[in-house]
N, C-alpha and C positions, 0 to 999 in steps of 0.2 A: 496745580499743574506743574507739570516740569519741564527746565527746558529743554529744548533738541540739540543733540549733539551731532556729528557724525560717526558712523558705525566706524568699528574694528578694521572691517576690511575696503574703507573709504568708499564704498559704493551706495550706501544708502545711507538715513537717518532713526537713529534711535533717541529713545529717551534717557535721559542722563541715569538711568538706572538699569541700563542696559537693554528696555523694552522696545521689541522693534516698534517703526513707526513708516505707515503707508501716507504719504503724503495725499491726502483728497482734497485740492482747495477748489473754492468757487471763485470766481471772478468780482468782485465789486467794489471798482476801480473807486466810483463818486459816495460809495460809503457816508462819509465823515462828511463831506460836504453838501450833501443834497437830502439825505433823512430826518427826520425827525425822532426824539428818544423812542416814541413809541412805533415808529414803522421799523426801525434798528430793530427793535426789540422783536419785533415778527419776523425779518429776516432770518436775522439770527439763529433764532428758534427754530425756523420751518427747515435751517440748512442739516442745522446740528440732528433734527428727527430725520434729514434725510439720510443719514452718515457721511456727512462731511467734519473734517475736522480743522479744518484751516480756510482762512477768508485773507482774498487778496484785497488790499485798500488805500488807499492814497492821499495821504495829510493834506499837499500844497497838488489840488484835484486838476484834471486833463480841460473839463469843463466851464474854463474861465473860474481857476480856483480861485483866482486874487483879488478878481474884480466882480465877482458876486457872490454875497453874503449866504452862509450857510440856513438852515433854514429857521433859525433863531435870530439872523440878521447882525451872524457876526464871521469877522474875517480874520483870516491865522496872522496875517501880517498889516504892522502899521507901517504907514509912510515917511521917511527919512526927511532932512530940512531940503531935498531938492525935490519932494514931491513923489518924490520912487519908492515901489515897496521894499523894504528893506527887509533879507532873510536874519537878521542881526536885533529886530527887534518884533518879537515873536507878542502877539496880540493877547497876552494872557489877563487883560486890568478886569476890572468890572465883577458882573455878577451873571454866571453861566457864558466864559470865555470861548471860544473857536475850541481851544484845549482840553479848556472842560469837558465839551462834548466829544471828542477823541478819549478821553480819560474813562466819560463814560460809557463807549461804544466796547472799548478793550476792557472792562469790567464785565459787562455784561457778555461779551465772547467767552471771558475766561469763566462767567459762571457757569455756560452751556458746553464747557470743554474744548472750545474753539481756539486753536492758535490765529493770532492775525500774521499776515504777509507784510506790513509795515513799509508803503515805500515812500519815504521821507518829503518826498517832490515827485512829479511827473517830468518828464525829461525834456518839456519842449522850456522851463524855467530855467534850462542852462542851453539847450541847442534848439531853438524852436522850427526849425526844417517846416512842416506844413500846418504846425500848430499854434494858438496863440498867443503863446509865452505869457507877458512878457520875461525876455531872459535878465534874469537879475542876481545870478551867482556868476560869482569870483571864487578863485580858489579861496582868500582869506576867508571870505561871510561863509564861503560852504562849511570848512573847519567850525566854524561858532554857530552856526547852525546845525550840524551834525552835534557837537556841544552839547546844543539846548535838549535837543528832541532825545539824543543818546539817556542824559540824566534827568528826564523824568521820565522815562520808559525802562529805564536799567534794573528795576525790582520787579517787572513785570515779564513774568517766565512763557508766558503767551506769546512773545514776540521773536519775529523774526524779523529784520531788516534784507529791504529789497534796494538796491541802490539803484541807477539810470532810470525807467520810465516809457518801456516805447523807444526807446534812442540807441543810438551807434555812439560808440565814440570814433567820432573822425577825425581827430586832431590832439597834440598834446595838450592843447589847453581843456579840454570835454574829459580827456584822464586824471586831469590834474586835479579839476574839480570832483569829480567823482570818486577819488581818490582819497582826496583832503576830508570829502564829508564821511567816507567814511571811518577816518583816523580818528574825525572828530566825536564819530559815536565811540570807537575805543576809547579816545580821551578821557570821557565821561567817568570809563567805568562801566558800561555795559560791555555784558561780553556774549550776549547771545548769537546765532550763525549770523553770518551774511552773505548777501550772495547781488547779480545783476538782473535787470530784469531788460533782454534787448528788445531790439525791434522785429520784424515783420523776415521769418527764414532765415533766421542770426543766431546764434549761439554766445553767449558772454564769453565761452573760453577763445572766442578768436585771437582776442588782445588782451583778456584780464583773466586766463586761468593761471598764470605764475603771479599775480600780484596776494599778498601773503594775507591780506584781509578778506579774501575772496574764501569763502568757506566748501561752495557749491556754486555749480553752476544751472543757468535757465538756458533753457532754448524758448524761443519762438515761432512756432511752426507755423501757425498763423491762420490766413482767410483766404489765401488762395489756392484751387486747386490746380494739380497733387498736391498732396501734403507733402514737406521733407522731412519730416517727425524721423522716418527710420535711419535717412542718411545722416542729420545733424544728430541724433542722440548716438549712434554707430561711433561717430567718429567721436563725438565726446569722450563718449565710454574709454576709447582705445586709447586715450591720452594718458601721459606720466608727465608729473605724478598722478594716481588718481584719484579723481573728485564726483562727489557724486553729482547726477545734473536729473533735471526735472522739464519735461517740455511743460511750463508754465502759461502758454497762450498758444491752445489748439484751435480747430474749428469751432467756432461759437456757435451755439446750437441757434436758428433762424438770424443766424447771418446770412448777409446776400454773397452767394458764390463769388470769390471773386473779386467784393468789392459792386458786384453789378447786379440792381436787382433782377433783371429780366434773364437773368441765369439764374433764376430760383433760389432756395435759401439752403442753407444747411440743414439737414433734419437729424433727429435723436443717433440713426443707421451711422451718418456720416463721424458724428461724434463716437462713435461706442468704439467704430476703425481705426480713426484717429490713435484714441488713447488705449486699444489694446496694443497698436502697433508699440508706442513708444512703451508702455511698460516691460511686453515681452523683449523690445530693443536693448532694457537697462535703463530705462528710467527710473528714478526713485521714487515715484508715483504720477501724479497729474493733477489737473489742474484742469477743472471743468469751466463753461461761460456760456451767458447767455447772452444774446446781444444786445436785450432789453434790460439786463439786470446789470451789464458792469456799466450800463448809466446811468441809471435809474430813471427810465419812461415814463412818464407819468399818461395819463387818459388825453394827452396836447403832443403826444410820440407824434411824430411827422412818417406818414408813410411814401413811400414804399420803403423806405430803406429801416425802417422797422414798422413792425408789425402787428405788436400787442404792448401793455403797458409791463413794469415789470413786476405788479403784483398776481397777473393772469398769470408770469414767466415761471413764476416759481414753481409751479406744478407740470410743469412742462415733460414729455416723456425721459429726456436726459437725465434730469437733476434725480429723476429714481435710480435711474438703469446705475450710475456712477457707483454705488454703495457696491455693486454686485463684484465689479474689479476689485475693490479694497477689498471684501470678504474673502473673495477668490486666491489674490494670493497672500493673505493673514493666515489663510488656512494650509499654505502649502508648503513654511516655510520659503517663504519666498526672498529673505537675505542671503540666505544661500546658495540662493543660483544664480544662474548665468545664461545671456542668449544662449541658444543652442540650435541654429539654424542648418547646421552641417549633422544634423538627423535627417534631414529631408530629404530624401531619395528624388525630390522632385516638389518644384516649387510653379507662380504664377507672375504675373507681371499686373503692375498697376494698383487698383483697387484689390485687384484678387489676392496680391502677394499676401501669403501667409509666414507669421513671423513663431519662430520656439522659443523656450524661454524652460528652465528647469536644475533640479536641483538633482541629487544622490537619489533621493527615494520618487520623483515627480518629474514629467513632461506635460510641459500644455505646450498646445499648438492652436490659435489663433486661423482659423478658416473665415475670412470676411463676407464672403457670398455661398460658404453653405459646399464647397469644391470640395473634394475627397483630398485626404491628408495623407501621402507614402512618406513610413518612415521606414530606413533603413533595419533589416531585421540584427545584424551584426551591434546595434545600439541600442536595439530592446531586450531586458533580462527574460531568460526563458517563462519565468512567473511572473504576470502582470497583469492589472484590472484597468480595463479601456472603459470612459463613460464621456457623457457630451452633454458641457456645460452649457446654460443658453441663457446668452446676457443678456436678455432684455427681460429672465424673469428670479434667474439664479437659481434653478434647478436643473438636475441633473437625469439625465438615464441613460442605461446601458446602453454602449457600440460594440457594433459585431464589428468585424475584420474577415478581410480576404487574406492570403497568402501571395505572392507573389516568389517569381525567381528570388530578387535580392531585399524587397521589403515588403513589408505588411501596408495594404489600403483601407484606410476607416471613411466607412463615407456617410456625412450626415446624415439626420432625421429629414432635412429637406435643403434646400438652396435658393437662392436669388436673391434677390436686392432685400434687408431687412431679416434675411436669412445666416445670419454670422453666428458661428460656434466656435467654442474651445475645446479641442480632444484633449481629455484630461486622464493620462494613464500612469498611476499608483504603481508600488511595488502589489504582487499577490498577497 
């Protein structure tokens, strides 16, 4: 594999050999700390058959990483002479270490073509706001712990380092460490991207798109509805310098609305809106989730607040539909465009808003409920092939068009809830 750079024109990620690269990751936060070699080993595999290429994951894990043992019965950090986990003395002795099994979860990604999202710690180990910590970095152990994990990961072209965790930084001390750790994975020697991973309707570039270790940025649009997918990736985008960003934590597919189960859950519809919104906005791709798989659920899931375990998740209608966007715009050149919403003779409000997105030779436009799409005729070339893409199967057919005074109307094969097309109109 090789690693990921950022493009030419700072807006997306390519491979260091110039080949563009669609970011598709899936969500699975407790990875390393809650599988077994061989339940990794099927994840893995089921993710990579589904066309994903990237797995988010997290070393020092959200779910009481420190204080319960992986499922080999061992833990990433030993305890210092006051009895405190120390990020300074990283648990590697013995035979098949915490390590090891991180060592071998990122081998076996890399053999199925998979980048990992690498986030060194979860965010509540330095600011623990409604999590369980315990908080146990300092800027110094951050630096030495950035260190450790930097230079045994720094040969390993699968990686990308995700710094924060779920967290804001609200204070110069939450920068400072976040900062340090990740000088300390430069230190090392590693030099692959990095980028923040925030919290809940946040953006990293709030307060760390000018710090010079920041490669790209996340958004997190998150679990309540509306989504702000289109407003925070908009305003990323329009940032100088620019950087490319990724809404990294959308709606997780059978999340409870909200936060609240008796507002229903999120279903495949609500996911597929989500992340056309943000790509056609300028994102650099997405970042799928389930809500049973970035915890990994076992058949003991506590209901309501989940619903299934996370090996029933992984078949789940999402985790297919997701491939359909990455093909979608692989196939349309899609480094080279740009929103393009100011084609639209006429737009929707809410769930209906429809988002453009397009290049020299291509316009897609993003219809979420199936509504008819006016594009300006002054912005269509006189020769053009109109067709309607449908994500939830990735095929195609032909759209007629109306004429109007000032633009042309293409109105779906059909409409309503579960009804979401992309008008996809080619040069003739």
């Amino acid at each position: 594999m090789q690693k990921l750079v950022v493009s030419n024109n700072k807006r997306y990620l390519q491979k260091q050999d110039g080949t563009p690269f669609f970011w598709l990751a899936d969500t699975a936060w407790e990875l390393f700390h809650a599988l077994s070699n061989e339940k990794a080993d099927h994840y893995l595999k089921t993710r990579a058959d589904q066309g994903f290429n990237c797995v988010q994951a997290v070393v020092l894990a959200e779910l009481s990483g420190l204080t319960t043992p992986n499922h080999y019965e061992r833990f990433p950090l030993k305890r210092n002479e006051a009895g405190l986990f120390d990020p300074t003395m990283p648990d590697t002795d013995g035979e098949y270490s915490y390590f090891d099994h991180v060592d071998y979860i990122v081998n076996v990604a890399e053999s199925y073509g998979l980048y990992i999202a690498m986030l060194p710690t979860w965010g509540d180990k330095f600011f623990a706001r409604h999590g369980v910590g315990p908080e146990i970095f300092t800027p110094q152990n951050a630096f030495s712990y950035g260190e450790f994990i930097g230079a045994r990961y720094k040969n390993k072209d699968n990686i990308v380092w995700v710094m924060g965790g779920d967290r804001s930084v609200e204070n110069p001390l939450h920068l400072e460490i976040v900062g340090s750790m990740a000088l300390g994975i430069k230190k090392s020697g590693a030099n692959q991207l990095i980028t923040f991973h925030p919290c809940d309707r946040s953006s990293s570039s709030e307060l760390l798109h000018h710090e010079d270790w920041l490669d790209f940025n996340m958004i997190q649009s998150g679990h309540t509805a509306p989504s702000k997918t289109v407003e925070l990736i908009t305003r990323d985008y329009n940032l100088t310098p620019p950087k490319p960003t990724i809404d990294a934590e959308c709606h997780y597919e059978d999340h409870p609305i909200s936060f609240r189960p008796e507002n229903g859950y999120f279903d495949s519809t609500d996911v597929r809106r989500v992340s056309y919104w943000a790509v056609f906005s300028g994102s650099a791709g997405i970042t799928y989730g389930h809500h049973s798989i970035w915890s990994m659920q076992t058949e003991e899931y506590n209901f309501p607040y989940y619903i299934k375990s996370w090996e029933q998740a992984l078949t789940s209608p999402g985790a297919f539909q997701m491939r359909h966007l990455r093909e979608l715009c692989e196939s349309k050149d899609f480094q080279n465009g740009t929103p393009k919403n100011d084609i639209l003779a006429k737009n929707f409000e809410g769930v209906n808003y429809q988002a453009a997105f397009g290049s020299d030779k291509t316009i897609l436009v993003y219809s979420p409920s199936g509504l008819p799409v006016f594009i300006l005729k002054d912005r269509l070339e006189n020769r053009f092939t109109p067709s309607w893409f449908d994500p939830r199967s990735g095929e195609y057919q032909r759209a007629a068009y109306t004429e109007r005074d000032d633009c042309c109307m293409f109105l779906p094969p059909n409409s309503g809830r579960n009804f979401d097309f992309v008008l996809v109109i080619d040069e003739g």
